[in-house]
C-alpha positions as CSV (number, residue, x, y, z in Angstrom):
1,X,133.9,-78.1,173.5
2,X,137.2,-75.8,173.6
3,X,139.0,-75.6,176.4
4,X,140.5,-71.6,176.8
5,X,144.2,-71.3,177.6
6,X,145.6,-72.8,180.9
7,X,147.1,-69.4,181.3
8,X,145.3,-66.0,180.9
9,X,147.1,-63.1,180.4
10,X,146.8,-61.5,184.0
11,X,143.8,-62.2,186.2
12,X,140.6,-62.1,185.4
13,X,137.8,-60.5,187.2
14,X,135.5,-63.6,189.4
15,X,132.5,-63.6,191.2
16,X,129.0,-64.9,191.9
17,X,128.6,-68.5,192.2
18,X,130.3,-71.1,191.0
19,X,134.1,-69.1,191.5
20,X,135.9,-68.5,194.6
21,X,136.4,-64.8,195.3
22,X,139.7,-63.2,196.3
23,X,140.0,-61.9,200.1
24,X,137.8,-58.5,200.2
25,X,139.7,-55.5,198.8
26,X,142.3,-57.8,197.0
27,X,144.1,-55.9,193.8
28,X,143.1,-58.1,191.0
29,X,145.3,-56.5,187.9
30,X,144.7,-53.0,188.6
31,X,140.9,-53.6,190.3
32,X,139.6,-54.3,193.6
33,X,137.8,-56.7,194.6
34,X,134.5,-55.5,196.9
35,X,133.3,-58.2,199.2
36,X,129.7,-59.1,199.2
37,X,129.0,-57.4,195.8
38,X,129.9,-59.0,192.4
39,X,131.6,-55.0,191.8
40,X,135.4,-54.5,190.5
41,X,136.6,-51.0,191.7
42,X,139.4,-49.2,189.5
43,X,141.3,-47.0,191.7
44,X,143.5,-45.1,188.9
45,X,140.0,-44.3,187.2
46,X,139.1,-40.4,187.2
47,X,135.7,-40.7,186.1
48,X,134.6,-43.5,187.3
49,X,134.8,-46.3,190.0
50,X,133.2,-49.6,189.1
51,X,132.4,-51.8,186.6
52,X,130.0,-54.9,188.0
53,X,130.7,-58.6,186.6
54,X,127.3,-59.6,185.3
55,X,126.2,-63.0,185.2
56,X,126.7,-66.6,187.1
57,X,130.0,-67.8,187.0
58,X,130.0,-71.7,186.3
59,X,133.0,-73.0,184.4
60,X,135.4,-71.9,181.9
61,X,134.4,-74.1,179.1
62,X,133.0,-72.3,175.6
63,X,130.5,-74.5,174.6
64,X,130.4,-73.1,171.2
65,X,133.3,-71.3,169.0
66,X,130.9,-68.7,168.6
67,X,129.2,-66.1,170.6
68,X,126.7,-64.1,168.3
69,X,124.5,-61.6,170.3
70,X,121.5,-59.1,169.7
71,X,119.3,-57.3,171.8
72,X,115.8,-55.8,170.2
73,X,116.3,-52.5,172.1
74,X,118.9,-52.0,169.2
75,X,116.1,-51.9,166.9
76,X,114.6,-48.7,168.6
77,X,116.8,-46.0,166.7
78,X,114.6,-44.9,163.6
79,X,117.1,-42.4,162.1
80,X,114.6,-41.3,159.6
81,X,112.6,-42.0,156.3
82,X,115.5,-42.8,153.5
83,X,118.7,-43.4,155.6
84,X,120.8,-46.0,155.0
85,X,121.2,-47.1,158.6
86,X,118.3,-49.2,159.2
87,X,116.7,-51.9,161.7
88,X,116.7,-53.8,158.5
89,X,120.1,-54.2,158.2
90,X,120.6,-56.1,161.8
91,X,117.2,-58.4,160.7
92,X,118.9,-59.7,157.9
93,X,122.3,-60.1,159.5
94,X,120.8,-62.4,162.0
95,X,118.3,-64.3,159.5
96,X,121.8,-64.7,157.7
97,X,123.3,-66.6,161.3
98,X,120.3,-68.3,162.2
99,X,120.5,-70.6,159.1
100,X,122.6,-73.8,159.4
101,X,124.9,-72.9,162.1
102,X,125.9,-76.7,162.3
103,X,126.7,-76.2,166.1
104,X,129.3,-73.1,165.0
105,X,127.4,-70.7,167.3
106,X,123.5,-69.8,168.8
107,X,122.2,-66.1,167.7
108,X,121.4,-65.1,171.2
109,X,118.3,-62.5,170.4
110,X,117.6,-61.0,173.4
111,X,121.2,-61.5,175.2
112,X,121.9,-60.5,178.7
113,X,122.5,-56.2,179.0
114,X,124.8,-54.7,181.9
115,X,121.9,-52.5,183.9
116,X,121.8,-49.3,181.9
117,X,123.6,-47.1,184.9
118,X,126.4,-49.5,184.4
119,X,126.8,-49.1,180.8
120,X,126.4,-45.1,181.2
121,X,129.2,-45.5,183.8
122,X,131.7,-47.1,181.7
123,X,130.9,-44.7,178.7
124,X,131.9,-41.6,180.5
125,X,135.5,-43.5,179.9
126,X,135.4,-42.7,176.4
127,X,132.4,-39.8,175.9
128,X,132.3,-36.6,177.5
129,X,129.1,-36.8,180.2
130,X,127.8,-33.7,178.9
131,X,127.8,-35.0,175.4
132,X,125.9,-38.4,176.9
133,X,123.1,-36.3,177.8
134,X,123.1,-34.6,174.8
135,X,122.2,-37.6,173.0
136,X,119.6,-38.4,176.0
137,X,118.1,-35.1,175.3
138,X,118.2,-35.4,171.7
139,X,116.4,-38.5,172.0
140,X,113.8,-37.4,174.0
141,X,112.9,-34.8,171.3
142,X,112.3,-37.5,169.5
143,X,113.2,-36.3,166.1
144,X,116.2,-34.1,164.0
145,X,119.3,-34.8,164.2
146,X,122.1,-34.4,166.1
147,X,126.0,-32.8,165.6
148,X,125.6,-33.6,162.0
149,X,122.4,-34.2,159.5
150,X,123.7,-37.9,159.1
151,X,123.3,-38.4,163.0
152,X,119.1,-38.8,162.6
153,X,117.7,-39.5,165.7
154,X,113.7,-40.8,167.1
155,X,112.7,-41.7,170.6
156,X,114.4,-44.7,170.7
157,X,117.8,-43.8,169.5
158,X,119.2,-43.6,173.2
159,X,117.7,-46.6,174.1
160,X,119.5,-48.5,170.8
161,X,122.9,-46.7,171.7
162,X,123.1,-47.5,175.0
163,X,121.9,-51.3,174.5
164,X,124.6,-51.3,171.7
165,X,127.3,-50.2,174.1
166,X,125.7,-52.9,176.8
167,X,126.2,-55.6,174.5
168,X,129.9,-54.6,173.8
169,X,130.5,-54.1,177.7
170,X,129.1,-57.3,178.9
171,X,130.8,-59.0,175.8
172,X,134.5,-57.6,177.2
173,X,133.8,-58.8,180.7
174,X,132.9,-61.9,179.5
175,X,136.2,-62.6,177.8
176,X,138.2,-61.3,180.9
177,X,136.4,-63.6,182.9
178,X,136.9,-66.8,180.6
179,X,133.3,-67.0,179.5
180,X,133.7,-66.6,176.1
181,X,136.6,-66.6,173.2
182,X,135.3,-65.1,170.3
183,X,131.7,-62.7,169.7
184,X,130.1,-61.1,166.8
185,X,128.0,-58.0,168.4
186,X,125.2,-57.6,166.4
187,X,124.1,-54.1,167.0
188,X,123.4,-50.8,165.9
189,X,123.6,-47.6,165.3
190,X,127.4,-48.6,165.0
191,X,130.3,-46.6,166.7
192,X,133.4,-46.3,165.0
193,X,133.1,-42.4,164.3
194,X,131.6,-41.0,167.5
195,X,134.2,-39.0,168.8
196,X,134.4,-38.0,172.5
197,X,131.6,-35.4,172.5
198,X,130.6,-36.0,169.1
199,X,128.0,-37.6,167.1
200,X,129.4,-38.4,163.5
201,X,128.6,-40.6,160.4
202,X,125.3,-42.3,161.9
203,X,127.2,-43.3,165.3
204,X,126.0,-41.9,168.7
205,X,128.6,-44.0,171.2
206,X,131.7,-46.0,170.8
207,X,130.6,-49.5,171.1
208,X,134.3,-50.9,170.4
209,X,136.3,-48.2,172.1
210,X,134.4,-49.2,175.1
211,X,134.7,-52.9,175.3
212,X,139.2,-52.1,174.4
213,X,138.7,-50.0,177.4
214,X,137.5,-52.8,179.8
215,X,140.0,-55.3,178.5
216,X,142.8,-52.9,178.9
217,X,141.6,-51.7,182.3
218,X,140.7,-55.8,183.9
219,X,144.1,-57.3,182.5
220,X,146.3,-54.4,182.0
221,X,147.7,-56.0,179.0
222,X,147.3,-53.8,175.4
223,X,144.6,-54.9,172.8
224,X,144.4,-54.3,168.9
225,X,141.8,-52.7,167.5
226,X,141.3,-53.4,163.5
227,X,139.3,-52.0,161.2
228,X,138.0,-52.7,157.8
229,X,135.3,-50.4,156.8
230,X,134.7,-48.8,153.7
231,X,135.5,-45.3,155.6
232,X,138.2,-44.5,158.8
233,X,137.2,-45.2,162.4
234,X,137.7,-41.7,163.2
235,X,136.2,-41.3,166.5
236,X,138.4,-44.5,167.4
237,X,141.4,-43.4,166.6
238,X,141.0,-39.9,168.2
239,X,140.4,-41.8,171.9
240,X,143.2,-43.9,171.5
241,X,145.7,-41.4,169.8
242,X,148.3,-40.9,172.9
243,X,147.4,-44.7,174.2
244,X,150.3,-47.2,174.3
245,X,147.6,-49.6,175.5
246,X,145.6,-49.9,172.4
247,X,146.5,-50.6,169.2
248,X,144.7,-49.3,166.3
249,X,144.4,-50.4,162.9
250,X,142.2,-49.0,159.8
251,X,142.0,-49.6,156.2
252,X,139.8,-47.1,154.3
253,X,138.9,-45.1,151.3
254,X,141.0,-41.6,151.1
255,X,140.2,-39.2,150.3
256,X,136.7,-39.4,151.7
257,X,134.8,-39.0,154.7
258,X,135.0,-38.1,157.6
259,X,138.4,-36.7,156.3
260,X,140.9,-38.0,158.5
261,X,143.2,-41.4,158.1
262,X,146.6,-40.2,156.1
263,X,149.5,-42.6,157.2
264,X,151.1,-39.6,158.7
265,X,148.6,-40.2,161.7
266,X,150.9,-42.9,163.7
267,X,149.8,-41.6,167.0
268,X,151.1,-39.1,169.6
269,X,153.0,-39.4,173.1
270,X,152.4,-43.0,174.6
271,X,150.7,-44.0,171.4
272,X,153.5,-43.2,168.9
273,X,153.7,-45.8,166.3
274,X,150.5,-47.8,167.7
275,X,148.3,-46.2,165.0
276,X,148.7,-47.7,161.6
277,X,146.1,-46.4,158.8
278,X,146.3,-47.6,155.4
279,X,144.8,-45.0,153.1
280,X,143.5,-46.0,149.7
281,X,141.7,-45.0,146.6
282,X,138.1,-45.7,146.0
283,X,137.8,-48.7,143.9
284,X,140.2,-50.9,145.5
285,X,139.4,-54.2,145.1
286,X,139.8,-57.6,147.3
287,X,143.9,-58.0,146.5
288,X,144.6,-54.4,147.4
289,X,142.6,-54.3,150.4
290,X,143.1,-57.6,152.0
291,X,147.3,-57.0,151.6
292,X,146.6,-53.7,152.7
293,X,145.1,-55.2,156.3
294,X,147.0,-58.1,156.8
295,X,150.2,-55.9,156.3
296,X,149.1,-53.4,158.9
297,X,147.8,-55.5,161.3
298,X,150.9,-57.9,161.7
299,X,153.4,-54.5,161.8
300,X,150.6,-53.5,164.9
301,X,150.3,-56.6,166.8
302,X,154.1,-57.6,166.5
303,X,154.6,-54.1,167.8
304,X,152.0,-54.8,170.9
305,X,151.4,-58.2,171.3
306,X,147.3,-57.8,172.5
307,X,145.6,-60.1,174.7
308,X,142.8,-59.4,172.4
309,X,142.0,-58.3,168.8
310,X,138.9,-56.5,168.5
311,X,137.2,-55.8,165.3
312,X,134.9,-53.1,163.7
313,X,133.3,-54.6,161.0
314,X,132.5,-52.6,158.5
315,X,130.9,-54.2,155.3
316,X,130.0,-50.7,153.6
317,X,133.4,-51.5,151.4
318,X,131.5,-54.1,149.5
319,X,131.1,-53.7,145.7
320,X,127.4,-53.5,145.5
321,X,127.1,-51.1,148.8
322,X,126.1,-47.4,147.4
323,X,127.6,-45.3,149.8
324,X,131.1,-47.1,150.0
325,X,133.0,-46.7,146.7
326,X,134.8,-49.5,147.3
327,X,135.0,-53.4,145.3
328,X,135.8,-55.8,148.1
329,X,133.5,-58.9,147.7
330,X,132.4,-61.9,149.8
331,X,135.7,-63.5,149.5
332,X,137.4,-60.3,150.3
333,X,135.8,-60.3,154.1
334,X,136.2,-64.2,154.3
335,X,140.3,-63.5,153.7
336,X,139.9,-60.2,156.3
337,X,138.1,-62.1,158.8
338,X,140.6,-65.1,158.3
339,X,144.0,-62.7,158.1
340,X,142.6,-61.4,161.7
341,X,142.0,-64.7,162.9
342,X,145.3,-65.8,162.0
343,X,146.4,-62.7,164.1
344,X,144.4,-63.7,167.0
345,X,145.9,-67.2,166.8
346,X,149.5,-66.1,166.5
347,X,149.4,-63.4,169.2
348,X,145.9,-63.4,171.5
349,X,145.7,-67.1,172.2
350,X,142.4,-66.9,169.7
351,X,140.4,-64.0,171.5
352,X,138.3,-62.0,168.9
353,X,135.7,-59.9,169.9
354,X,134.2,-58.6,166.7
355,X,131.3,-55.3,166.3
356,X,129.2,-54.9,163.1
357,X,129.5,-51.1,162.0
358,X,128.5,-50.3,158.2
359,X,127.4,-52.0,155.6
360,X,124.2,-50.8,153.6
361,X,123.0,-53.1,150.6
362,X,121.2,-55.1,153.0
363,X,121.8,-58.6,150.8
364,X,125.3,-58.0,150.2
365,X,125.5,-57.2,153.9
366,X,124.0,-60.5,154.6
367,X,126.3,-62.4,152.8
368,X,129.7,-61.0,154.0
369,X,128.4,-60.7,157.6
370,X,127.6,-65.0,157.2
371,X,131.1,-65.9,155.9
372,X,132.3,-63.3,158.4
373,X,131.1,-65.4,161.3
374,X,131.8,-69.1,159.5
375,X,135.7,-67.7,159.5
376,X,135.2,-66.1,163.5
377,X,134.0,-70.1,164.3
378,X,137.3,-71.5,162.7
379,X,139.2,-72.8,165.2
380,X,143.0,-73.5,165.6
381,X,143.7,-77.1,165.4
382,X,147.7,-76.4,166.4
């Protein structure tokens, strides 16, 4: 049993049963509390007004060190005969967890989703709306592609995307309200380069962008984003470009897709000096690319100080993966996952939400995604 932190950074959102509610209409750090509805209202939001709390609210006790969740709807996307990005590649992820957890953490198959309208809501924070139904149209097709050849899409890929993006927002609003302390969203089609209106390098909506953007908006405290794919989180970094509220944090192959990621690109306005990317050539190997992360994400998070770290996992930089032209190893994401821990430790009182994005040699994405999770389970003894 671990007991979260006396004190939380800012209040977090309550309701159902089990909690006692704030007097109706109460600002709750930057929200409103609705009376008679579990529903948080933003009133600085442009776009849109609520976010619910899903869920009963019991006690703020993590059973486990480990949240790792699924949902099969994530399975739907088919993005077409020979592409990398298969249902396969979450199957064997989870096969991977379910072995010998040893009371680490419970694969959650079919975990709780937002209701879709809810989810759809909170993604016209970071996607145009008109580029949502694009990929609802695109989906209904049910087959091409969409923005880009690499963007494949079948009958179910709006159903997967927008189950992906559930598990990511319910995830968030479970760490703002003291449910949880670290996750692993197992999902797909990953996120990291859809852009604002976008579709881009076999990602349709911004799973991680999404859940920053509830943390940030519940607490009102900044949050890190990190990420250690074999290619730059492009569509990431261009939503949180002028943000002083999010950190973000990439380690990637350069020159290479989708093009973008020079250290010149430090951010803009708000957000000057809150982007750090750490280009590299292909071939770097565990040393290179673990220094390379654990120097950029301590210059980030001593910068900002997050409530939260929030990771895209990429695993498409392992040797054996044949689209990422990188060497990292097993060991190599075992010292990444660990260096971000640390991070976590030193300045987020342990919160880590974590989001699986590439990674295409399905046994070598097997392995690093199990020692990813054994190091997300460590604990803290200080």
């Amino acid at each position: 049993m671990i007991a979260l932190p006396e004190k939380m950074p800012g209040t977090p959102i309550r309701g159902e049963s089990g909690c006692q509610a704030p007097p109706v209409n109460t600002p709750i750090s930057g929200w409103w509390w609705v009376g008679g509805i579990s529903e948080i209202r933003n009133p600085k939001s442009e776009i849109v007004s609520f976010v619910r709390y899903h869920g009963p609210m019991t006690d703020l006790i993590v059973d486990l060190p480990l949240s790792v969740r699924f949902h099969p709807r994530c399975l739907e996307h088919e993005p077409g005969l020979g592409h990398p990005e298969t249902p396969k590649r979450v199957q064997v992820v989870l096969d991977a967890l379910s072995a010998r957890a040893e009371g680490r953490w419970v694969v959650d198959r079919e975990s709780p989703l937002p209701p879709d309208e809810d989810t759809l809501g909170t993604l016209a924070w970071i996607h145009d709306p008109a580029y949502i139904e694009r990929v609802r149209e695109a989906s209904e097709a049910g087959s091409g592609w969409l923005d880009s050849h690499d963007c494949g899409v079948s009958s179910g890929t709006f159903d997967a995307a927008v189950a992906a993006a559930g598990l990511a927002m319910q995830a968030a609003l479970d760490l703002v309200n003291g449910r949880l302390q670290r996750a692993f969203i197992v999902a797909r089609p990953p996120g990291h380069h859809a852009g604002h209106d976008r579709a881009s390098g076999y990602c349709f909506f911004n799973a991680v962008a999404l859940a920053a953007e509830v943390v940030v908006r519940s607490w009102n405290r900044p949050v890190v984003i990190a990420d250690f794919g074999a290619f730059h989180g492009d569509g990431t970094q261009q939503q949180f470009f002028s943000s002083g509220d999010v950190g973000f944090v990439s380690v990637h192959q350069y020159p290479a897709f989708p093009g973008g990621g020079g250290g010149d690109e430090i951010g803009e306005g708000e957000g000057l000096g809150t982007t750090r990317n750490v280009p590299l050539a292909g071939g770097a190997d565990d040393d290179i690319f673990c220094t390379a992360f654990s120097g950029a994400l301590d210059e980030i998070c001593g910068r900002l100080q997050p409530t939260a770290i929030l990771l895209s996992a990429g695993f498409d930089a392992h040797r054996d993966d044949p689209v990422g032209g990188m060497k990292v190893t097993e060991d190599g994401f075992r010292r990444l996952t660990a260096t971000a821990v640390e991070a976590a430790n030193r300045w987020s009182e342990g919160r880590v939400l974590s989001f699986l994005e590439g990674g295409f040699e399905l046994e070598a994405l097997a392995k690093s995604a199990r020692i990813h999770a054994e190091e997300l389970a460590k604990i803290s003894k200080d």
